[in-house]
Residue frames as a rotation matrix with the C-alpha (Angstrom) as fourth column:
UNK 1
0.564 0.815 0.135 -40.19
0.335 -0.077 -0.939 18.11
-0.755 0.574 -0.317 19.95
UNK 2
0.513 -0.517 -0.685 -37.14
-0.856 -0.361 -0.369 20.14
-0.057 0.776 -0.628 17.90
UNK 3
-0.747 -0.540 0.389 -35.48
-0.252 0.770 0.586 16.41
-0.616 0.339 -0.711 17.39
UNK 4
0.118 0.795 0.594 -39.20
0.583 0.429 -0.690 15.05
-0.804 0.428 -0.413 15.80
UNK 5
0.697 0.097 -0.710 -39.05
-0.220 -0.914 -0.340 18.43
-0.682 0.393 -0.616 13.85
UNK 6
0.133 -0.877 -0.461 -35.50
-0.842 -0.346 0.414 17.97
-0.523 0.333 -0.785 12.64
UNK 7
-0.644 -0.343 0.684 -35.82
0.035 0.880 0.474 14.12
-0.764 0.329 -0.555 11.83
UNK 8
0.127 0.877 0.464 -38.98
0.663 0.273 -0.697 14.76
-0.738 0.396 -0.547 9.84
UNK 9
0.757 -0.076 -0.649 -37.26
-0.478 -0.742 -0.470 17.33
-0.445 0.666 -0.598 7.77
UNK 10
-0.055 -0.955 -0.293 -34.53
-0.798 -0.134 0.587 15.52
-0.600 0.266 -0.755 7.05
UNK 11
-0.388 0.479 0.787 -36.47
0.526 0.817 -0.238 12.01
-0.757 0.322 -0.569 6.02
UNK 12
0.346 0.665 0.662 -38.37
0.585 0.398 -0.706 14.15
-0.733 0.632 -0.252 3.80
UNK 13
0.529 -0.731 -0.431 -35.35
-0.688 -0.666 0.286 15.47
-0.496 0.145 -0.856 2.28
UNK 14
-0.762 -0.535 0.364 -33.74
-0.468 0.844 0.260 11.85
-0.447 0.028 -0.894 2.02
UNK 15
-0.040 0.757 0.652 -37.16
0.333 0.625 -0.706 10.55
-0.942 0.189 -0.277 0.77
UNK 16
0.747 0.221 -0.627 -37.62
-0.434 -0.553 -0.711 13.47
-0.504 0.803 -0.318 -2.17
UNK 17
-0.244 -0.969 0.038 -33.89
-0.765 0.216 0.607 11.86
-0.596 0.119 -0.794 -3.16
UNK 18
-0.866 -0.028 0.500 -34.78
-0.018 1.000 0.025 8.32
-0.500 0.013 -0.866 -3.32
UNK 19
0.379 0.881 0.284 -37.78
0.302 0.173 -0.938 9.02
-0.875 0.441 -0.200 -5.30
UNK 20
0.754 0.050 -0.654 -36.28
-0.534 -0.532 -0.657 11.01
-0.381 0.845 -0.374 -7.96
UNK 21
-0.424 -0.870 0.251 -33.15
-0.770 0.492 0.407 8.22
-0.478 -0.021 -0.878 -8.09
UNK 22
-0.792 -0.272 0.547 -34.77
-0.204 0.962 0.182 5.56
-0.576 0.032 -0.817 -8.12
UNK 23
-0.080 0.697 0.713 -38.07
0.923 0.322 -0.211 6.02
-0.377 0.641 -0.669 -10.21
UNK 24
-0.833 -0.342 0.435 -37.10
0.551 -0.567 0.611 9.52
0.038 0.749 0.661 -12.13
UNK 25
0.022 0.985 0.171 -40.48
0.818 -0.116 0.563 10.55
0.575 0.127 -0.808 -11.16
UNK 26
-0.883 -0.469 -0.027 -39.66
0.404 -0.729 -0.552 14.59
0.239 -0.499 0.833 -9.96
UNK 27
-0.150 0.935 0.321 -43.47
-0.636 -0.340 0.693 16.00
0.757 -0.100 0.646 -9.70
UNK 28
0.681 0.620 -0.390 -43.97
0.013 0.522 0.853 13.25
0.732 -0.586 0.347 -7.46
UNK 29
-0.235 -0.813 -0.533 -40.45
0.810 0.139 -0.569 13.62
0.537 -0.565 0.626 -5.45
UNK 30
-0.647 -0.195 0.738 -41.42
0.089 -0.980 -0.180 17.18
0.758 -0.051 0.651 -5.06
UNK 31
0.269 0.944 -0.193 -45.35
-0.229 0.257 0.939 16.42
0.936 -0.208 0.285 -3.85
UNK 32
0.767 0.088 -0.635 -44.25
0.510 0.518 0.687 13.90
0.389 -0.851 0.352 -1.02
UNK 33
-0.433 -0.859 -0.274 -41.42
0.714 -0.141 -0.685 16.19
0.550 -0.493 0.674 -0.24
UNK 34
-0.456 0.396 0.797 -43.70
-0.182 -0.918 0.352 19.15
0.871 0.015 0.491 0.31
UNK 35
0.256 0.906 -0.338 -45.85
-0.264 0.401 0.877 17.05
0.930 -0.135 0.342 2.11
UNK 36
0.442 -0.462 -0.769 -43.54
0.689 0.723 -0.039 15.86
0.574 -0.513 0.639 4.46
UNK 37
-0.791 -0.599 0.127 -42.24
0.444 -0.705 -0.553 19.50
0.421 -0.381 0.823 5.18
UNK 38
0.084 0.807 0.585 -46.08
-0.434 -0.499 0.751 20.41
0.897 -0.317 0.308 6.06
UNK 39
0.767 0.212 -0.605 -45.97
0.376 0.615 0.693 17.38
0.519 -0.759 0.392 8.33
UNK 40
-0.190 -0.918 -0.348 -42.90
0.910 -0.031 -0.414 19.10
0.370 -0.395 0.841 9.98
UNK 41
-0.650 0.080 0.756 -44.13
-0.144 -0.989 -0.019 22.31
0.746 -0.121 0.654 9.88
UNK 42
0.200 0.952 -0.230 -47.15
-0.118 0.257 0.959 21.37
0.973 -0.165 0.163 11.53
UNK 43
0.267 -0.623 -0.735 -44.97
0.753 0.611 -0.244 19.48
0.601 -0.489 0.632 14.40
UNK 44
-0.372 -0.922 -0.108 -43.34
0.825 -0.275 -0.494 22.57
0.426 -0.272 0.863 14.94
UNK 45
-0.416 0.406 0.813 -46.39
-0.381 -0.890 0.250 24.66
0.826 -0.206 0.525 15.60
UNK 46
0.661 0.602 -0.449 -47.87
0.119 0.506 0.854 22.04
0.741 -0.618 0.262 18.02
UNK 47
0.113 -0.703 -0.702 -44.23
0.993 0.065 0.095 22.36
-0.021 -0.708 0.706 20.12
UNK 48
-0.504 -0.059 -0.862 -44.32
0.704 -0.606 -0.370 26.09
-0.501 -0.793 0.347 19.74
UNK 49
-0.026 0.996 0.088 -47.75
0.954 0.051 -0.296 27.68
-0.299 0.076 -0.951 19.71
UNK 50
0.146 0.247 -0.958 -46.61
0.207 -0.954 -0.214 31.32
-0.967 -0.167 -0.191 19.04
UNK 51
0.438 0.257 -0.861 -46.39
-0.410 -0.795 -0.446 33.69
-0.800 0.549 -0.243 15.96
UNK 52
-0.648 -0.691 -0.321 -43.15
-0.719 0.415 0.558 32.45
-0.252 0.592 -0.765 14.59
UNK 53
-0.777 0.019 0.630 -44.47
0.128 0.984 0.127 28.80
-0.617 0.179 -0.766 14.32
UNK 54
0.051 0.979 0.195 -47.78
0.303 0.171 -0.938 29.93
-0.952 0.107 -0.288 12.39
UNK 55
0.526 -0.355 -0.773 -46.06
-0.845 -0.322 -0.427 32.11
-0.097 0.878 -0.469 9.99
UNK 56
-0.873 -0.454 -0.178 -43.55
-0.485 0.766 0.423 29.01
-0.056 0.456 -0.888 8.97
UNK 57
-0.590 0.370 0.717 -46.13
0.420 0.900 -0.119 26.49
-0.690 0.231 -0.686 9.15
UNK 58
0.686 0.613 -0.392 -48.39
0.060 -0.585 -0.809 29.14
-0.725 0.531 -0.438 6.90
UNK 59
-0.047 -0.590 -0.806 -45.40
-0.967 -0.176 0.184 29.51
-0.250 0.788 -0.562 4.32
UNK 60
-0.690 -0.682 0.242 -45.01
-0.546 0.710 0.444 26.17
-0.475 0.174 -0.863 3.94
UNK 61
0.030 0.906 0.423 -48.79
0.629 0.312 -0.712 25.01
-0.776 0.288 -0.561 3.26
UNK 62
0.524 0.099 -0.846 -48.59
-0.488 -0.778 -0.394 28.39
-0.697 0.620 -0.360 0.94
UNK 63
-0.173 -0.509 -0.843 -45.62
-0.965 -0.082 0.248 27.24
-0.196 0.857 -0.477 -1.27
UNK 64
-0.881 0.072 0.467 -47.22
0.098 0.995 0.030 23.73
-0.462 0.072 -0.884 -1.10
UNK 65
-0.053 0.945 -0.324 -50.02
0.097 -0.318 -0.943 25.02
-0.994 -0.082 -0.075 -2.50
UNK 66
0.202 -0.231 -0.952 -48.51
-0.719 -0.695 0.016 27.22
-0.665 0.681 -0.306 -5.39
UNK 67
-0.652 -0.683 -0.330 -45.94
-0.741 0.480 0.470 24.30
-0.163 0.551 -0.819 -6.40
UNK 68
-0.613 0.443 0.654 -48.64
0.183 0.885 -0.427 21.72
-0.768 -0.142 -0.624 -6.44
UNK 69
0.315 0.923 0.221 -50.62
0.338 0.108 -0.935 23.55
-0.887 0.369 -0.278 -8.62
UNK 70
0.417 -0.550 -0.723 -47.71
-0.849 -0.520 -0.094 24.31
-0.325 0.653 -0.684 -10.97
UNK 71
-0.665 -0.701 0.258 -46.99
-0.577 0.701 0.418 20.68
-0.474 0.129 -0.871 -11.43
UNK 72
-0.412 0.747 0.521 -50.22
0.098 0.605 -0.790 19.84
-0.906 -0.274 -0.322 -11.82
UNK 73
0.369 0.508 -0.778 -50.31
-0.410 -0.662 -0.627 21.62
-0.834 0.551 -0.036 -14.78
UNK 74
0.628 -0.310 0.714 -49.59
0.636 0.734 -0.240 19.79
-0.449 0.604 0.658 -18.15
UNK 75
-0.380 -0.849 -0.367 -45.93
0.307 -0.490 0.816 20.73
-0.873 0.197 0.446 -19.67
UNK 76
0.219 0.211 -0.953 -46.24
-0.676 -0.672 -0.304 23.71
-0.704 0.710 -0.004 -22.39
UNK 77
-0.417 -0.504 -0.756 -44.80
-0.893 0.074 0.444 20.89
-0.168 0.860 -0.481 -25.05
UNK 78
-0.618 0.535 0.576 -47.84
0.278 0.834 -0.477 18.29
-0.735 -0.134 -0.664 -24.50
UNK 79
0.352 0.918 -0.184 -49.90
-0.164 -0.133 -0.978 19.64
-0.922 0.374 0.103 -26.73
UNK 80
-0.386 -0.476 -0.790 -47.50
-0.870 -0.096 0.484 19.31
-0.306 0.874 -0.377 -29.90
UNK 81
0.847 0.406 0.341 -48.15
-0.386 0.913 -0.129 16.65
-0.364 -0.022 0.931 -32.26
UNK 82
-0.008 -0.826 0.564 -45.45
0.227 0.548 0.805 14.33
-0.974 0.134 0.183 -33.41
UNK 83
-0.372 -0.018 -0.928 -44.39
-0.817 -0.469 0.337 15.05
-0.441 0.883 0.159 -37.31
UNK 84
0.679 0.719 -0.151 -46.18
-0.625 0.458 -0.632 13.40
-0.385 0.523 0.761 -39.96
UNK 85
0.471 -0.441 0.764 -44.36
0.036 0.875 0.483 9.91
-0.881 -0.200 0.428 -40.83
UNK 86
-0.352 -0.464 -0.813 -42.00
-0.682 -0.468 0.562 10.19
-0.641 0.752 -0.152 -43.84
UNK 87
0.384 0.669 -0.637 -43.12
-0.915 0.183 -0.360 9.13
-0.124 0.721 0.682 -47.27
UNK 88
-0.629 -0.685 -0.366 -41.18
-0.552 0.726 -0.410 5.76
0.547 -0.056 -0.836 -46.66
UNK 89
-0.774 0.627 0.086 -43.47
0.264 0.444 -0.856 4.49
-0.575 -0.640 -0.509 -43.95
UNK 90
-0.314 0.903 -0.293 -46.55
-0.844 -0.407 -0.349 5.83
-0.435 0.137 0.890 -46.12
UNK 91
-0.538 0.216 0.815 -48.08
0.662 0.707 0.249 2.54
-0.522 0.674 -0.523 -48.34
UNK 92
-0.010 0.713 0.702 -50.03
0.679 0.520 -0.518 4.83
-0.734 0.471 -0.489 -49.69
UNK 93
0.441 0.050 -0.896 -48.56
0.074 -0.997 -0.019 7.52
-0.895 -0.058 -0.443 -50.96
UNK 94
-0.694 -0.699 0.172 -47.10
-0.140 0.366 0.920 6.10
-0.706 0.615 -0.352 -54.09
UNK 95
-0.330 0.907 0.261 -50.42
0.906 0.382 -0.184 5.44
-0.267 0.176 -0.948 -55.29
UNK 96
0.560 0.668 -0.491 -51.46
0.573 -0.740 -0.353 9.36
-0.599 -0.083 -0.796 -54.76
UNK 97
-0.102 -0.659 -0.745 -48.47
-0.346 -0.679 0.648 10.82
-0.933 0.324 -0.158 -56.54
UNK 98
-0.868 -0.392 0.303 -48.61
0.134 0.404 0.905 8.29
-0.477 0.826 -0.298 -59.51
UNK 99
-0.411 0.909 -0.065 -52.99
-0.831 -0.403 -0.382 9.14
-0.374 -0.103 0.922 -59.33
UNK 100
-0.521 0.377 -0.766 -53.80
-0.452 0.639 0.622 5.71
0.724 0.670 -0.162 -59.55
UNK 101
0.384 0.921 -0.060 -56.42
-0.533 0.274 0.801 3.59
0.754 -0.275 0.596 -57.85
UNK 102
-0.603 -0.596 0.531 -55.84
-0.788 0.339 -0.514 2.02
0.126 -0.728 -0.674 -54.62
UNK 103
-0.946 -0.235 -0.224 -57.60
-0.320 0.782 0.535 -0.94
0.050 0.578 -0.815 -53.56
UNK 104
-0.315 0.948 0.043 -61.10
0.273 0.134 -0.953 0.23
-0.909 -0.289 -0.301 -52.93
UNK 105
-0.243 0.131 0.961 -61.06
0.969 0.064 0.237 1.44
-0.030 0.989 -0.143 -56.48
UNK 106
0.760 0.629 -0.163 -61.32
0.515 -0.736 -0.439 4.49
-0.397 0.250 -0.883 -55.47
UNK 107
0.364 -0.709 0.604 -58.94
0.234 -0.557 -0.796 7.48
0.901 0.432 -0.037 -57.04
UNK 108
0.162 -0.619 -0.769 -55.75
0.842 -0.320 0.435 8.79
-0.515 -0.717 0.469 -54.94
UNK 109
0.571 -0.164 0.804 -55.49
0.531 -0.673 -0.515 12.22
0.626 0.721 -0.297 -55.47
């Protein structure tokens, strides 16, 4: 049962890798790593039923918990908005500075 244990940590070690390599996607390397260390933990309480094995497999579900719901959260610098487009890219701002009429006839002020 400590060989199942030990391969199933290390796969999801070697998995968390190969996700963040190969598709840059860390929140989601992290996730299936976590996951994969419950699925170990777990393993390791079923091969030994005493204290020790509940408290690890209990930390691990814990900081899978925490970190899950700290990723889940949307980064502090989503809410910004992009700056306003310089007066090059405006069409219409030539119009408002000179206060003439655009082409609904109405004023640009």
């Amino acid at each position: 049962m400590e060989a199942l244990v030990t391969a199933v940590t290390a796969l999801a070690l070697v998995i968390g890798v190969v996700i963040v390599l190969s598709s840059g996607a860390f929140r989601i390397a992290v996730r299936v790593l976590l996951d994969l260390l419950t699925a170990a933990g777990l393993l390791r309480l079923v091969g030994d039923p005493g204290w020790n094995g509940l408290a690890g497999a209990a930390a691990i579900i814990t900081l899978r918990q925490l970190l899950g719901a700290a990723l889940s959260a949307p980064p502090p610098w989503s809410g910004r908005q992009s700056p306003a487009p310089c007066a090059g890219d405006d069409h219409h701002l030539p119009l408002a500075v000179r206060g003439e009429t655009g082409e609904s006839g109405r004023i640009t002020t």
